[in-house]
Every structure is written in C-alpha cells, then in structure tokens.
C-alpha positions as CSV (number, residue, x, y, z in Angstrom):
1,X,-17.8,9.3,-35.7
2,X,-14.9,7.5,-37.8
3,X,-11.6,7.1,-35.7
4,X,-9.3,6.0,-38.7
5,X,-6.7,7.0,-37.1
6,X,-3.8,3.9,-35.7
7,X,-1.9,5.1,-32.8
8,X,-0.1,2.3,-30.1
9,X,-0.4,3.0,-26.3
10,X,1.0,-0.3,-25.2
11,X,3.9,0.7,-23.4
12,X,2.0,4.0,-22.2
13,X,0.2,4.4,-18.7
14,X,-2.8,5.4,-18.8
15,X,-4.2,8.2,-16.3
16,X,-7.4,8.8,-14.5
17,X,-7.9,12.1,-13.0
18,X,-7.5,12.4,-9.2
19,X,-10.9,14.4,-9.3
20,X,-12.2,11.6,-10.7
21,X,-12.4,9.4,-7.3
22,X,-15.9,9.8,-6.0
23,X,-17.5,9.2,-9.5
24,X,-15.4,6.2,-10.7
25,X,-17.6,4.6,-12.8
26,X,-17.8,7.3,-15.0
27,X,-14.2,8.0,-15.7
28,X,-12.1,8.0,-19.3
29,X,-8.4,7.3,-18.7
30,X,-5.9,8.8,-20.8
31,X,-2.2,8.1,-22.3
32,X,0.4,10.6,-24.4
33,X,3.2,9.3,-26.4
34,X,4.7,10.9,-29.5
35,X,1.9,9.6,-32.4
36,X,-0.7,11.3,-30.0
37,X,-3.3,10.7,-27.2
38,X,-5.3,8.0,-26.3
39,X,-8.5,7.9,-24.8
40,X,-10.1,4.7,-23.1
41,X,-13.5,3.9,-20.8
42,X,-11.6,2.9,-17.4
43,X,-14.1,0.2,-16.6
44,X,-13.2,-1.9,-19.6
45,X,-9.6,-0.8,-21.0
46,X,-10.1,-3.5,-23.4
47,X,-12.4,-1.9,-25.5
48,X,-12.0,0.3,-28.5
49,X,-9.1,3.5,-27.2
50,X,-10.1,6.8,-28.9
51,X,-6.9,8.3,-30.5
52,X,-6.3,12.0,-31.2
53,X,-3.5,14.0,-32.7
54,X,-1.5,16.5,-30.3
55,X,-3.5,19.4,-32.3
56,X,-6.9,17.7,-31.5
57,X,-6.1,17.3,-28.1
58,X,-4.8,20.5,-27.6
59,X,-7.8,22.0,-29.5
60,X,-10.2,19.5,-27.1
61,X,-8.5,21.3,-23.8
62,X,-8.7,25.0,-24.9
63,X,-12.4,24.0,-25.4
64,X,-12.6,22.7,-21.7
65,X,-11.0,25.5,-20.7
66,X,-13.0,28.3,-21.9
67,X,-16.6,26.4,-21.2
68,X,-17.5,26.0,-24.6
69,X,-18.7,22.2,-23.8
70,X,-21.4,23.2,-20.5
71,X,-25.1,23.5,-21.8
C-alpha cells in the first residue's frame, strides 16, 4: 500500500480507545486535524503515521459500522 499522502499531526493529540485497555499492546492511536486523520502503532509513535483524508476515514467507519471488516 502507497501512503503518498503528507499530512502534520504535531500539534495534534493522539487518542487510544478506552476499550482499548485490557489489550494495550495491540492498539493504533489516532489524531484529526483539518488536512485529515492520522493513524499511528501506540507502542512506537515514532514510526511511520498512516494518513487518511476525512472521506477515507469517514468511508473506513461506515465500514466498521456495518461489519463489512469481520470474516
């Protein structure tokens, strides 16, 4: 997957799901600013963040939503 696109999330915080508590070491934090979202491994938020426009994002959560990402 290419992830051309070059959005900055310095100034942002970065959330981690509450739900996420009892499995913490497999978490993805994520930040929302104007350009768009930001996705990051919460063990190591140095590495590469994953950035998505407000569409993709939007698209990603309808997805959640209606269960189209359980096998």
């Amino acid at each position: 997957m290419t992830n051309n696109k070059q959005f900055y999330f310095e100034d942002c915080e970065f959330k981690k799901s509450s739900l996420s508590k009892s499995i913490s070491d497999m978490c993805v934090e994520v930040a929302i600013n104007n350009d768009g979202v930001g996705v990051r491994d919460s063990k190591d938020s140095q590495k590469t963040t994953l950035n998505f426009t407000h569409q993709e994002w939007s698209a990603f959560i309808k997805g959640v939503k209606l269960n189209e990402f359980n096998e």
